[in-house]
FIZA-374686 format. One record per atom (N, C-alpha, C): atom name; x, y, z. Coordinates in Angstrom, 1 decimal. Layout:
> atomo,xx,yy,zz
> CA,X,Y,Z $
...
% end
This chain:
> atomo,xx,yy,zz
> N,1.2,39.5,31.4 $
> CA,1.4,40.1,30.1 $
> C,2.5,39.3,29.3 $
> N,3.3,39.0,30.2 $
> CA,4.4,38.4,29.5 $
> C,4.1,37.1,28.8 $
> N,3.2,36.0,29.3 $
> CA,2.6,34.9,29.1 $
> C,1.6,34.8,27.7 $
> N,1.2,36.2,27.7 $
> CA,0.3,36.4,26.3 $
> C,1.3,36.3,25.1 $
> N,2.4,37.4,25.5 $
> CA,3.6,37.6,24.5 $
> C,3.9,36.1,23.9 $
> N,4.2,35.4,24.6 $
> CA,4.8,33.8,24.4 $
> C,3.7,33.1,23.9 $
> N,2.5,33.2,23.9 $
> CA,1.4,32.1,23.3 $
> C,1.2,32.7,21.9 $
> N,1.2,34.4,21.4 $
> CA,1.4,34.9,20.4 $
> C,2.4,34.1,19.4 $
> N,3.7,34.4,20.1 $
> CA,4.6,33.9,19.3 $
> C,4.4,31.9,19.0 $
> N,4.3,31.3,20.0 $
> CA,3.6,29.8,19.9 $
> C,2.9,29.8,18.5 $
> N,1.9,30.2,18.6 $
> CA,0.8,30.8,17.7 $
> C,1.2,30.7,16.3 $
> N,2.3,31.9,16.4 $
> CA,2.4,32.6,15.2 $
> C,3.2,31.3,14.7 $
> N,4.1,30.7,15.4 $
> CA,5.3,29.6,15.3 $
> C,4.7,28.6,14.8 $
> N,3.4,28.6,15.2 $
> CA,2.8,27.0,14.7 $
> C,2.2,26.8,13.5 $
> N,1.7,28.6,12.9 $
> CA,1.1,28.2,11.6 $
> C,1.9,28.6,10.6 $
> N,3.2,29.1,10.9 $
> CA,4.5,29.3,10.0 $
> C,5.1,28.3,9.7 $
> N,5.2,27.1,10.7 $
> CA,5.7,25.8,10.7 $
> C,4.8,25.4,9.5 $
> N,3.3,25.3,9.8 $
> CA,2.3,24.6,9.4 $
> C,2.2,24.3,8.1 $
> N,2.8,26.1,7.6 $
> CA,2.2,26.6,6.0 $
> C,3.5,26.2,5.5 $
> N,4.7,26.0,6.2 $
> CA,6.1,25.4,5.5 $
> C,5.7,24.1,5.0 $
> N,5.2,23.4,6.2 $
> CA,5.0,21.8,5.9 $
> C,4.1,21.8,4.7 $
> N,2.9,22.2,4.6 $
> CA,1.8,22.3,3.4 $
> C,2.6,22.2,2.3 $
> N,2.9,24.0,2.2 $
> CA,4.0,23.6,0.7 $
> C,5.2,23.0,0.8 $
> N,5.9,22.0,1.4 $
> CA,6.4,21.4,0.9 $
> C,5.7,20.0,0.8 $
> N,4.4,19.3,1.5 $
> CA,3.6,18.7,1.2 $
> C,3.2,18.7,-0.7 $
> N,3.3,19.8,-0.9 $
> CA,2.6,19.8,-2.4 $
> C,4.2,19.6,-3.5 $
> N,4.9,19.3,-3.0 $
> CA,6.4,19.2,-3.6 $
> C,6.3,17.7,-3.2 $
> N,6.0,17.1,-2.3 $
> CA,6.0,15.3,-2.0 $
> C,5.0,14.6,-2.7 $
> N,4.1,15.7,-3.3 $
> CA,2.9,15.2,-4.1 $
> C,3.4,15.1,-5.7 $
> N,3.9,16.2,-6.1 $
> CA,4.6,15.9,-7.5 $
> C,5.6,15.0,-7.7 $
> N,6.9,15.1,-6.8 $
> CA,7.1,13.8,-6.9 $
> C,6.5,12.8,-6.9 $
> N,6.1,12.1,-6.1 $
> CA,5.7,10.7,-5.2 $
> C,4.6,10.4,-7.0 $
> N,3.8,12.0,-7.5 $
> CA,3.2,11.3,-8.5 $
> C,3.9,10.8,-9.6 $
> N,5.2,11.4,-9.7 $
> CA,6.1,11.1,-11.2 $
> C,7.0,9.6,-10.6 $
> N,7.2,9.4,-9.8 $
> CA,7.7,7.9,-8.4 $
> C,6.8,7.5,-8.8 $
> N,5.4,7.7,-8.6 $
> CA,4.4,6.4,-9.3 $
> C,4.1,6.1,-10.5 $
> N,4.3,6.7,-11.3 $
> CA,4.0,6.8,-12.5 $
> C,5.5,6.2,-13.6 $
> N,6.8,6.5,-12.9 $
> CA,7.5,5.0,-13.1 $
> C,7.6,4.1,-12.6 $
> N,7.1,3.6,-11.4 $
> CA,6.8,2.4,-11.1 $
> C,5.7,1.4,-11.6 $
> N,4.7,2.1,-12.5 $
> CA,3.6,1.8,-13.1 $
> C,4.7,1.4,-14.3 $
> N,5.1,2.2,-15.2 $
> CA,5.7,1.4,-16.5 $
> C,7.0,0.5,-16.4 $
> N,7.4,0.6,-14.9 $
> CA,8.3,-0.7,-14.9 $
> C,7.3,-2.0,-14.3 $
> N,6.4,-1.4,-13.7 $
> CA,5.3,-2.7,-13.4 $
> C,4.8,-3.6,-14.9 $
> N,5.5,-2.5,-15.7 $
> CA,4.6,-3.2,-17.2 $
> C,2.9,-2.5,-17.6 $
> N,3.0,-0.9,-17.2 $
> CA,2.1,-0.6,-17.6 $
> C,2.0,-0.4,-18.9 $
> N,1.2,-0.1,-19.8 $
> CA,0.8,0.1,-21.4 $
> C,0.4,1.4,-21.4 $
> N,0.3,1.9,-23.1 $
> CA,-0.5,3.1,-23.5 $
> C,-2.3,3.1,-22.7 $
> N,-2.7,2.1,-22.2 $
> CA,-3.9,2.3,-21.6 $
> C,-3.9,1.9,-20.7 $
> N,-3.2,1.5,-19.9 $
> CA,-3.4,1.4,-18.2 $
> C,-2.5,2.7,-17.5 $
> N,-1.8,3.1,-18.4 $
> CA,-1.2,4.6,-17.9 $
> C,-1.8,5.6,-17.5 $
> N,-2.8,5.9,-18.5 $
> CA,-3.6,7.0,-17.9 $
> C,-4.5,6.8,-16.6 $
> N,-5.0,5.6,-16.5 $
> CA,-6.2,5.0,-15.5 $
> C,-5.2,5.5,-14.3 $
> N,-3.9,4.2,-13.8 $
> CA,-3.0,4.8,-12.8 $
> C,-2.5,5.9,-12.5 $
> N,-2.4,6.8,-13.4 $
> CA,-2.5,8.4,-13.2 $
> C,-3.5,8.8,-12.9 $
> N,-3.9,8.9,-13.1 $
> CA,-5.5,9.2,-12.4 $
> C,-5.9,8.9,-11.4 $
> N,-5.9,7.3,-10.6 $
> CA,-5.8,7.2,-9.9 $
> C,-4.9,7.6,-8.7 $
> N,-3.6,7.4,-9.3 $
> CA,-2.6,8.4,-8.1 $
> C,-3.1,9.9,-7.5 $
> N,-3.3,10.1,-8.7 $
> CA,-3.7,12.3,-8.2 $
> C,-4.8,11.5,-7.1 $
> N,-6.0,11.0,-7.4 $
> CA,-6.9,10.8,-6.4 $
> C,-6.4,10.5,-4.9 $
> N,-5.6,9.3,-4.8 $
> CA,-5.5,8.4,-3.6 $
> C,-4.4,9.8,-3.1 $
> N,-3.1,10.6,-3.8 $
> CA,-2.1,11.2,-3.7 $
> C,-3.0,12.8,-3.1 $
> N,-3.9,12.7,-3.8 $
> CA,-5.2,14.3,-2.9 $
> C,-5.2,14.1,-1.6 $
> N,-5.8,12.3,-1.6 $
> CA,-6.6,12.5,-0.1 $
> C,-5.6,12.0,1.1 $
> N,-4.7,11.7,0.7 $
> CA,-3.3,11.9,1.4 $
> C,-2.6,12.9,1.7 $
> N,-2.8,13.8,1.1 $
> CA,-2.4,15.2,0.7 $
> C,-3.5,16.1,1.9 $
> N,-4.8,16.1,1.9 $
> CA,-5.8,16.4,2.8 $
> C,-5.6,15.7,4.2 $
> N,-5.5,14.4,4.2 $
> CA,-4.9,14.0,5.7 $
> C,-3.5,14.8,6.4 $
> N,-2.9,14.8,5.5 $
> CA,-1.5,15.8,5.8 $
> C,-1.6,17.1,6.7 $
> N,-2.5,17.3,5.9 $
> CA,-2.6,18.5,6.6 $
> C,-3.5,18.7,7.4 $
> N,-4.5,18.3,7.9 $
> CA,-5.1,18.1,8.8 $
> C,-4.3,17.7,10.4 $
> N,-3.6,16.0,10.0 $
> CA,-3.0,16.0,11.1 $
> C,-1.3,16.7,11.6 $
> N,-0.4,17.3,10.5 $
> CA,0.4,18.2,10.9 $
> C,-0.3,19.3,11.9 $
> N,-1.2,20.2,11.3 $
> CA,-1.6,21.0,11.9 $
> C,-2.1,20.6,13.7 $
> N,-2.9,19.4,13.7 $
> CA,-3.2,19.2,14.9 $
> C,-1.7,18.5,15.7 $
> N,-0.8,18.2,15.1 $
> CA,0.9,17.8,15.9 $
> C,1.4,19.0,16.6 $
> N,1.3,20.0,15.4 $
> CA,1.7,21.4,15.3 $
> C,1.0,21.5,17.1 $
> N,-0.3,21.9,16.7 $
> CA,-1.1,22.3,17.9 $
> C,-0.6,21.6,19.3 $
> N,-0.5,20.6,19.4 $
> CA,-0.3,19.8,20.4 $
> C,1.1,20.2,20.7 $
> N,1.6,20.1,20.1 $
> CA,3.2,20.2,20.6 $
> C,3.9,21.5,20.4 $
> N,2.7,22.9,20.4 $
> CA,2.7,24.1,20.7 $
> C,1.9,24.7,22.1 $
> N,1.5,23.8,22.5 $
> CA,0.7,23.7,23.9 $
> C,1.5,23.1,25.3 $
> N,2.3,22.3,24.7 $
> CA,3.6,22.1,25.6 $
> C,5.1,23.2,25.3 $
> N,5.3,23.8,24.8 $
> CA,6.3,24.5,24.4 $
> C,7.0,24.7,23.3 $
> N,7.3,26.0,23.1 $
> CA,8.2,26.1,21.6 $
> C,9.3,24.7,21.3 $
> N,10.4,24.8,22.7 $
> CA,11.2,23.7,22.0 $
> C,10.6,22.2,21.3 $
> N,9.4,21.7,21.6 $
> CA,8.7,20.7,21.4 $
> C,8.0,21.2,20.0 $
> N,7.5,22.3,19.7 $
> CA,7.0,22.5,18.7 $
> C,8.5,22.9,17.5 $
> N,9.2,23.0,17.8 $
> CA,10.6,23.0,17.0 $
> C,10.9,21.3,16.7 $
> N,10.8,20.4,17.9 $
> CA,11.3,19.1,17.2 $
> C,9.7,18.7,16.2 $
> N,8.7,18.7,16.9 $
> CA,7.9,18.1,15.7 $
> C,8.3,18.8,14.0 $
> N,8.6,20.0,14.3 $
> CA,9.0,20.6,12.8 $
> C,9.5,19.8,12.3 $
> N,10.6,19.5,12.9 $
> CA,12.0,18.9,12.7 $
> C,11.7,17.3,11.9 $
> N,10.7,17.1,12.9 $
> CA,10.2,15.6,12.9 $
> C,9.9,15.5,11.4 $
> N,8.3,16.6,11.3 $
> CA,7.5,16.3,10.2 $
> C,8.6,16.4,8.9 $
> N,9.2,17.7,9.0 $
> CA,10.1,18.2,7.6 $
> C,10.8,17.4,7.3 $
> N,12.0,16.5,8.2 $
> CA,12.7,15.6,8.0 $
> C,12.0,14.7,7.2 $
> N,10.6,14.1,7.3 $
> CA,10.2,12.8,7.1 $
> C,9.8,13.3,5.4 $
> N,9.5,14.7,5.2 $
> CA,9.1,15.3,3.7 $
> C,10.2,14.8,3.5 $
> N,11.3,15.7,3.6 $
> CA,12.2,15.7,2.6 $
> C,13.2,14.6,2.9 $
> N,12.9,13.2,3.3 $
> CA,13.2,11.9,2.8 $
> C,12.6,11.2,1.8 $
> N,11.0,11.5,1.8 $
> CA,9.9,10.9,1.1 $
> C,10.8,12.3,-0.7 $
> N,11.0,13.3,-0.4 $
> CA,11.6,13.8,-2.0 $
> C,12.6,13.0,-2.4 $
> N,13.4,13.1,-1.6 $
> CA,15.1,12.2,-2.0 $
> C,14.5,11.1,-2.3 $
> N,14.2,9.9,-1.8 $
> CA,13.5,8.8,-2.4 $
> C,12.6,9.9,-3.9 $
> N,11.5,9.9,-3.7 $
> CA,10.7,9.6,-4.8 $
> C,11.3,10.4,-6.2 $
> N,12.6,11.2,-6.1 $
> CA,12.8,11.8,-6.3 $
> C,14.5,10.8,-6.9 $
> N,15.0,10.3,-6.3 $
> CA,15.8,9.3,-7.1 $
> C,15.6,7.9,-7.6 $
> N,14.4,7.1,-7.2 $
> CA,13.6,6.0,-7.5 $
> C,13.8,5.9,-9.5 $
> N,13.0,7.3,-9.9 $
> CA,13.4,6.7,-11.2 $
> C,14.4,6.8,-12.2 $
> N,15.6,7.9,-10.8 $
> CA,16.7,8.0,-11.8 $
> C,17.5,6.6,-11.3 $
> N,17.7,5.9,-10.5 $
> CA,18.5,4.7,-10.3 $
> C,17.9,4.0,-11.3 $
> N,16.9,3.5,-11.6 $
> CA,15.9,2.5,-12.3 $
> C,16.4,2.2,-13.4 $
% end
């Protein structure tokens, strides 16, 4: 009985983790798109190659966005199958690596 209790909470821990990482996933995506979008007009983009590159970004920045979460959740999984403390560092892991990718994309065009 006791063993059920602990895979519950595993469980519960892994898609609490999971749904943190997503939305802030969708916070790496608005940046990283406004990050690209001045590195496009310091590349020397124009009134017409601006929109194309934007456009582009949301695309390639989607299916980046769909890999994300696909493979967080299966890290999640994996390293909820060996134990909570293990599924606490991957947290640690994945969140840390978000919220470096904000700080970067997120001061990129204020230094510029």
């Amino acid at each position: 009985m006791k063993q059920t209790g602990n895979v519950a909470l595993q469980v519960t821990l892994l898609y609490l983790f999971w749904f943190a990482s997503c939305a802030l996933a969708f916070l790496n995506f608005v940046v990283a798109l406004n990050a690209l979008r001045y590195l496009a007009i310091v590349a020397g983009a124009d009134q017409w190659t601006l929109p194309a590159v934007h456009r582009f970004s949301i695309l390639g920045l989607a299916v980046i966005l769909v890999i994300f979460f696909f493979w967080s959740e299966a890290i999640y999984r994996k390293a909820s199958k060996v134990g909570i403390g293990r599924l606490l560092s991957a947290f640690g892991w994945v969140t840390g690596g978000q919220i470096m990718l904000v700080v970067v994309g997120y001061l990129l065009p204020r230094l510029g």
